[in-house]
N, C-alpha and C positions, 0 to 999 in steps of 0.2 A: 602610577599605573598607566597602563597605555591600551586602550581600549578601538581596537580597527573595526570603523561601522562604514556600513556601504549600503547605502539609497538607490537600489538602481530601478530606472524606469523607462517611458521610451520619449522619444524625439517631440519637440514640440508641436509636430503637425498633427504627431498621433494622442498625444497626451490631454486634450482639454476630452478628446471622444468617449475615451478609459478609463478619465476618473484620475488620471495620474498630472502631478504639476512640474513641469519640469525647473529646474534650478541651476544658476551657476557654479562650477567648480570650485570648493571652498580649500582650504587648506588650514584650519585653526589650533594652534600648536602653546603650549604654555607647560612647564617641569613635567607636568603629573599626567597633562590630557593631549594626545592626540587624536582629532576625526578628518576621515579622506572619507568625501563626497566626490562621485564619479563625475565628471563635465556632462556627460552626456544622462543623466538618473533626473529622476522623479520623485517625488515623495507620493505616496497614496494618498489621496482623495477619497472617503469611502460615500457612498451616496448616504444622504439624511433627509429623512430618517430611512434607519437599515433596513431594505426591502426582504422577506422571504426568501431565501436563498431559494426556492425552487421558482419565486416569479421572476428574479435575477436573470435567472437562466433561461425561462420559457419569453419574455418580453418580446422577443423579435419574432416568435414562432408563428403568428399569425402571420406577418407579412414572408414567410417562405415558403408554408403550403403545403405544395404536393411534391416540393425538393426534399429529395432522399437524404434521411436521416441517421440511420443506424442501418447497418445489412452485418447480420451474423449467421458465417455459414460453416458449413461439415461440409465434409466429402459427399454426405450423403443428401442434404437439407439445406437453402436455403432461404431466410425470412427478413423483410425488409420494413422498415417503419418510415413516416413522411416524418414529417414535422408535422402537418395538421393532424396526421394520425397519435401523436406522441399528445396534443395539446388536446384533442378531444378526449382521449384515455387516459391522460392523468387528471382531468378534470370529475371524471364518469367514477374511475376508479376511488376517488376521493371520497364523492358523495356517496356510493357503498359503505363504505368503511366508517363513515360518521353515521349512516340512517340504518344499514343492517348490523354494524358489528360492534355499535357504539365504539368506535375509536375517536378517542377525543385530544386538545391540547394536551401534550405529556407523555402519552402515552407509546409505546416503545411497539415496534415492531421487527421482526429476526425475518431475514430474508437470507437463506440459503438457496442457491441455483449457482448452475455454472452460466456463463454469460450467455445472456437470453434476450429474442427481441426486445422482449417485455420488463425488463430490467430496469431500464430509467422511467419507466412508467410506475414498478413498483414502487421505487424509492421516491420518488415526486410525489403520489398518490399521498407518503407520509408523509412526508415534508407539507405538503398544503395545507394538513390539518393543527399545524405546528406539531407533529407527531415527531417521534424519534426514530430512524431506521438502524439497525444493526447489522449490517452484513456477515455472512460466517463463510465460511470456506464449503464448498460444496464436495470435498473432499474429507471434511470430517466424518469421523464415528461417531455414534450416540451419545459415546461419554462426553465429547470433547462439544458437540453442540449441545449437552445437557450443563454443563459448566456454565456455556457464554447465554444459554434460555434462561438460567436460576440467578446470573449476575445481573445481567439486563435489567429484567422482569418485564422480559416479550409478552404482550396478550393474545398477539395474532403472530405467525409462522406462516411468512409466502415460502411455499418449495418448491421445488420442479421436483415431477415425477420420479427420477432417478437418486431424488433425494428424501423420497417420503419416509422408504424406512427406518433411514436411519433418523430422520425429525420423531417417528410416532415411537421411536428408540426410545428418545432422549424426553421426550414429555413421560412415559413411563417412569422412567429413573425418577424426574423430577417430582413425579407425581400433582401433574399438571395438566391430564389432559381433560378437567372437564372444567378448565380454566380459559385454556387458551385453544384460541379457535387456527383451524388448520386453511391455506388457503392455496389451493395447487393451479400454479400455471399450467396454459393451457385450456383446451375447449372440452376437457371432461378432468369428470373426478374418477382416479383409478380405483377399480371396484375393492381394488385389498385397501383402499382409506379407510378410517375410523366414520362414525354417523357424525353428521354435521360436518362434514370437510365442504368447503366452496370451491367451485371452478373459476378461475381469474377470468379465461373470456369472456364468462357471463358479466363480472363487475363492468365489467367495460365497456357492455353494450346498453347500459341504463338509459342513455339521452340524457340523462341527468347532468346539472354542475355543479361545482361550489365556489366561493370566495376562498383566496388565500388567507388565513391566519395572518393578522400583523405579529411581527412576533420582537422581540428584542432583540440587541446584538450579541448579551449572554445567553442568550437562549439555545439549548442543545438541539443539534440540526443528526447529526449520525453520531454515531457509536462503534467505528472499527476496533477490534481486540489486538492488542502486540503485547508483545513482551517488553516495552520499553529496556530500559539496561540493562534488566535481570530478570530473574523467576518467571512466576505463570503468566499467560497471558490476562492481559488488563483492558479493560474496556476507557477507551479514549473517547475523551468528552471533545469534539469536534462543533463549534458554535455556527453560529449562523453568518456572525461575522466572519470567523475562521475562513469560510468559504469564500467567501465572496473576497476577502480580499488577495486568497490565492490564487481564486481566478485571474483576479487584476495583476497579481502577482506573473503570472504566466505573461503577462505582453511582452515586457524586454524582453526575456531569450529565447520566447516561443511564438506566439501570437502573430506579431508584427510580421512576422518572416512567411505567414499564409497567404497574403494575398485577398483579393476580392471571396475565395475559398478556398478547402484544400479538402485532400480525401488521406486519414488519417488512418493506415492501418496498424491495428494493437491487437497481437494474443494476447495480451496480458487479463487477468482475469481481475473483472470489474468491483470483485470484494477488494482487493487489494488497495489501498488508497492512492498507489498511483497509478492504475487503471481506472480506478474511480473518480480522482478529479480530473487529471492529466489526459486520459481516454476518452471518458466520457462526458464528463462537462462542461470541459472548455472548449472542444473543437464544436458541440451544441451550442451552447451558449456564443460562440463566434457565428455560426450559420456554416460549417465544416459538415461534411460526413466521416463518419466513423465505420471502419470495416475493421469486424471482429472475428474471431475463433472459440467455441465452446471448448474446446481443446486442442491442444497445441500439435498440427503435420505439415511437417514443415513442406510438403509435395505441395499441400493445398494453401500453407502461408504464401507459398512461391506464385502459386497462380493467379491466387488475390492479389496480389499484385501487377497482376501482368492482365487478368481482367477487367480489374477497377481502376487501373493508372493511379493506382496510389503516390501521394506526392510524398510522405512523411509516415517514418514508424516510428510506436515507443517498444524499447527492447529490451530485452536484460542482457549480461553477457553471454552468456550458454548459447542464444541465437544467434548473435552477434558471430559469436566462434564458428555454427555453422555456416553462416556467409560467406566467410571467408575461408572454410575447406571443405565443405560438402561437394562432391558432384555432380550433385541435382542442380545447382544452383544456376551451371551452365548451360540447363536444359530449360530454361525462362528468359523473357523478356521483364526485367525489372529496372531497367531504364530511366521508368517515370520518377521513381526514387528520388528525391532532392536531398532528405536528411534524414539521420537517423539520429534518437535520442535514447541511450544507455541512462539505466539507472536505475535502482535495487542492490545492486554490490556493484564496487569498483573493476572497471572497465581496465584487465591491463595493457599497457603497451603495445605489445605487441600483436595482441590482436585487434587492436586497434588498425596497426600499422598494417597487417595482414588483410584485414578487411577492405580497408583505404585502397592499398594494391587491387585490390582482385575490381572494387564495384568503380575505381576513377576517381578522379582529383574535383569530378562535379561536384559528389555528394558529400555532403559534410557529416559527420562523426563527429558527436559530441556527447558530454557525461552531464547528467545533473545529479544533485544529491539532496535527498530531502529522509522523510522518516512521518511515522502515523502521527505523533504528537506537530508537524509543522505541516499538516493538512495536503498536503507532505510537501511542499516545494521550498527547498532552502536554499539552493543557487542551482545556477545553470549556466552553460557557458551560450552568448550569442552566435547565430549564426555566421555572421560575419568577423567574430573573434573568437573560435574556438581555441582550446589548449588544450595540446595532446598528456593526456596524464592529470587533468584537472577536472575539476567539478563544475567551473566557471566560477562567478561574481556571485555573492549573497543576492537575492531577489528584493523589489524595492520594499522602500520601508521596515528594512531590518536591521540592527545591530550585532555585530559579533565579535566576541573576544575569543584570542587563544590564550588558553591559561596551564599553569604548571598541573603537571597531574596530580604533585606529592603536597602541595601545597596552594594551590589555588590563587597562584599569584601570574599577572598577565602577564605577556609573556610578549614580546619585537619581532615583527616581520620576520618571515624564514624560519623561526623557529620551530619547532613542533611542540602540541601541547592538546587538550582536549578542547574542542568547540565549543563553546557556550553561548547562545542566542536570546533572540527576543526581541518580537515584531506582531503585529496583529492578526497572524497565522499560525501562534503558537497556541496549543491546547488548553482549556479550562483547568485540564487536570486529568487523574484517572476516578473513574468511576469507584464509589463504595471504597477507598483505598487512599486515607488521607496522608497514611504512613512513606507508600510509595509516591506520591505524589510530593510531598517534603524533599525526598531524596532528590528529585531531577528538578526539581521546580522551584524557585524563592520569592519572596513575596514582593522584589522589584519585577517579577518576570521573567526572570533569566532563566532558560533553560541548561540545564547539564546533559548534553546529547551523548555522553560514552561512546564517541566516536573520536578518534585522536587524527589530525589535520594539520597544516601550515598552511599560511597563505604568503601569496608572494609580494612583490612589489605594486602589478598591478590590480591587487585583492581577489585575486584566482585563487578556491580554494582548494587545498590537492587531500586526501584522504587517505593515510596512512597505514593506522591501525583502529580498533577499536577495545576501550575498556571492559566495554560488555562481554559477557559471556557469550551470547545468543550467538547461535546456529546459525547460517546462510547458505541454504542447500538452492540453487538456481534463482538466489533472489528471494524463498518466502523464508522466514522465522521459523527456527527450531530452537525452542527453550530447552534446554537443558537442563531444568528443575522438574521441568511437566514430565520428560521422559524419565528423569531418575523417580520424579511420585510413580510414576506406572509400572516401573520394574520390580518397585517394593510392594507393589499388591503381589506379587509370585508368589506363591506360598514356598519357594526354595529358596529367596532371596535375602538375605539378610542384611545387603547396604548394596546401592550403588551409586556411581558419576559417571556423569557424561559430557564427554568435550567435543570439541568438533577436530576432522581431519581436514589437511587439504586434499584439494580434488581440481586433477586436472580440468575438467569440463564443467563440474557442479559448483568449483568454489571450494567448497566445504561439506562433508557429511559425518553426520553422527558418530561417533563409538563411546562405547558405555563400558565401564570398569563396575564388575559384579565379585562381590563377595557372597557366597554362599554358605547358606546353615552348615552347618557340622553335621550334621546328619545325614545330608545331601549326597548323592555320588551317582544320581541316575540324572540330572541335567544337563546337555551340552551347551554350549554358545550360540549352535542352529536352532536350537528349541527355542531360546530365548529371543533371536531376532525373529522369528516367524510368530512368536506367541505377543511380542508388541507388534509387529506388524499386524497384528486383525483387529488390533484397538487402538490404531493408529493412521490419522490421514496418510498417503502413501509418501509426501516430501518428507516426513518424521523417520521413515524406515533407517533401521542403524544397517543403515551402508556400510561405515567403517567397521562392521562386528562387532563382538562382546569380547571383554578378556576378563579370564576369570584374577582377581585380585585376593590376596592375606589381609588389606586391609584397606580402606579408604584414608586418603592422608586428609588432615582436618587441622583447625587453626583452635584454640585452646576456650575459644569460645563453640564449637562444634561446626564452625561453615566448613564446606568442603572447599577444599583447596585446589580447585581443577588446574589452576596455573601450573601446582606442580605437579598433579599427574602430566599438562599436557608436555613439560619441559622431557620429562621422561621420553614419553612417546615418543615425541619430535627425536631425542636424542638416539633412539632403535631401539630399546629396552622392550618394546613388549612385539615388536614384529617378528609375526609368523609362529607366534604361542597362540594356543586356544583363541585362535580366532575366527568367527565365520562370516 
């Protein structure tokens, strides 16, 4: 077997600071084993005993103060947090939560909003009490955040207003709500809330404080939902440790390269786990500022930029592309720009290459590649060694092998094969779900990421294809199981699948193969995409259409066989039939 692990860390001036050790270049080679240690890597240091991952982060916040923390703006709105502001209100917010709402160690909270001043104040606020937080997408429907409230088992629901609806939706279904207490951001409670709904401003103006929770290094810190390699989404058991050592994780390819500071602009949205660590954690926990987007225009990502002198963005591809052919773009000063960091789907070439042209040979372009289950950061390329078409180098403290897909056997430099990992930023597991959790996961640690990869000579890892089924419509997850449960509530449906298309700008989007009852003959394929779309976050929407199908192809045990519908598709077979 031949197993390529890579330890990377940073430089020995920065490493005793970091928590990382730096080490000589090893080269140890024997029939069965080889390991390549980078010259320049570290191994992690994790501090002991394991601090709180929210006091992790807040430690330096008293000596910053009244330096700008967070600024999240709209076109029409914006609101600004200090750092003393951030350290006062997650302290205030805490002791609310334990003295009025009995929220205690264990305890789980669901935090739906799109990115909000008050956001890292929410999630801190639980994390102090050794509490659980859940993020959901603030783009879901009732049903889809009645799922991740019933798996969880949220006691308290922070929302933003724009998201009350659909929260008092989804405690209905669950039949929950005189369980779990509602808790709306913001300085009022909107008059269509349920009795007993709290207003966030008020938690925050207590004068009150509390002590962090000591907590363990097993001990579950968040609770993001993906769909790991298949089916519905899962709630990812994300520890305490997890965190903290992904932060530390982030120096080599990120961290170092900030300076005394940096002002780090991301639309990306802070449920997402690389908005969530990557966005808002670590440029905080560094003493960075973070400038964000409630929602993604790109008129006004442009100018954030050119008003905040942002040094560094995190991006996915879709923005990336417009960088490089929008012609707004030319109508901005974005100059300040030093680098940008792609990552969520594979970054291709070309627009890479495109983008490089249009913004100068200053600013560096670079991929990293990570996923919910590795908190999410699995490699990244440095700024001063990026690779065009690469992921970069695994991040320190992790081992990776590429292995045969058909048979599980490792596989020699260059070759392609599926990634399998395992480092101190890999997941506990999924929630309530020991079954899926077997499948990717083995009791040495190793994960099976269903993403297919090689790495090269200098342990750059490049990103191929993926095993999984799942969906990548601009970077977020489309399960492909979730949508086919939802097409067979229709009452006209009798089976469906759903694969993903390519898509020039998106990646990928949805289309779904419907067979219908025999009975049937008054449904179109527009009924059908419009009738999921109102029960459906709007990234879910089947963009690629419906086609109506005789029959779903299936494997003799009953799974459906989307490989070979999608061989079909790909091949012209169903373009420009019954599709909408």
């Amino acid at each position: 077997m031949q197993i390529l692990a890579r330890r990377l860390g940073v430089v020995a001036a920065a490493a005793g600071r970091h928590g990382l050790r730096p080490r000589r270049g090893i080269h140890m080679s024997t029939p069965s084993l080889q390991i390549f240690v980078n010259s320049a890597a570290g191994e992690l240091s994790l501090p002991s005993p394991l601090p709180n991952f929210s006091e992790y982060v807040m430690a330096d916040f008293g000596a910053r103060g009244d330096k700008t923390a967070i600024v999240v703006s709209s076109p029409d709105h914006t609101a600004t947090r200090t750092f003393a502001d951030l350290s006062r209100d997650v302290k205030s917010v805490a002791h609310e939560f334990r003295h009025r709402l009995g929220f205690v160690e264990g305890d789980r909270a669901l935090l739906v909003s799109p990115n909000h001043a008050d956001y890292f104040t929410a999630v801190h606020a639980v994390l102090q009490l050794g509490g659980v937080c859940s993020p959901a997408n603030p783009l879901y429907a009732a049903r889809e955040i009645a799922m991740q409230l019933k798996d969880s088992g949220a006691k308290v629901v922070v929302t933003h207003p724009l998201c009350l609806q659909a929260t008092v939706g989804a405690l209905e279904e669950t039949q929950s709500s005189k369980d779990v207490t509602i808790v709306v951001l913001g300085d009022a409670v909107p008059p269509e809330a349920p009795a007993g709904t709290l207003c966030f401003d008020e938690l925050k103006d207590s004068g009150k404080s509390v002590d962090a929770v000591a907590v363990a290094a097993d001990d579950l810190a968040i609770l993001p939902y993906s769909s790991g390699t298949t089916g519905l989404p899962k709630g990812t058991m994300i520890t305490h440790k997890n965190l903290v050592a992904n932060v530390q994780q982030f120096i080599w390819p990120e961290v170092r390269f900030y300076g005394d500071s940096a002002t780090i602009l991301s639309p990306l949205p802070l449920f997402h786990i690389y908005g969530f660590t990557a966005s808002l954690n670590v440029p905080l926990w560094h003493g960075s500022t973070l400038v964000t987007l409630p929602a993604f225009d790109l008129p006004h990502f442009l100018s954030l930029v050119q008003e905040y002198q942002c040094t560094r963005a995190h991006l996915v591809p879709p923005i990336i592309l417009a960088l490089a052919k929008h012609p707004l773009v030319d109508q901005y000063d974005i100059s300040s720009l030093k680098a940008i960091v792609s990552a969520a789907a594979p970054l291709g070439s070309e627009v890479e290459a495109a983008t490089q042209a249009r913004l100068g040979e200053s600013v560096v372009i670079k991929q990293g590649w990570g996923m919910s289950e590795l908190s999410p950061i699995g490699a990244c390329s440095p700024d001063d060694h990026p690779k065009t078409g690469t992921s970069g180098p695994p991040v320190a403290g992790m081992e990776y092998k590429i292995v045969d897909v058909a048979t599980g056997k490792a596989l020699p430099t260059g070759e392609e094969g599926e990634i399998v990992c395992r480092g101190p930023n890999v997941m506990a597991g999924y929630l309530n779900n020991p079954e899926a959790t077997a499948e990717c996961l083995d009791s040495d640690g190793w994960l099976r990421t269903g993403d297919v990869g090689l790495v090269d000579s200098d342990g750059y890892i490049t990103i191929t294809d993926r095993i999984k089924e799942l969906i990548k419509y601009k970077g977020f997850q489309v399960p492909p199981a979730e949508l086919e449960a939802l097409l067979l509530t229709h009452e006209a449906v009798l089976d469906a699948a759903v694969i993903s298309r390519a898509h020039d700008e998106a990646g990928e989007v949805p289309r779904a193969f419907v067979v219908l009852k025999p009975e049937i003959d008054d449904v179109s394929a527009a009924d059908l995409v419009a009738w999921a779309a109102e029960r459906s976050a709007p990234h879910k929407k089947l963009r690629g259409g419906v086609h109506f199908i005789d029959q779903i192809p299936k494997s003799a045990a009953g799974k459906i066989l989307r490989r070979v519908i999608k061989e079909r598709d790909v091949a012209g077979e169903f373009d420009m039939e019954q599709v909408a």
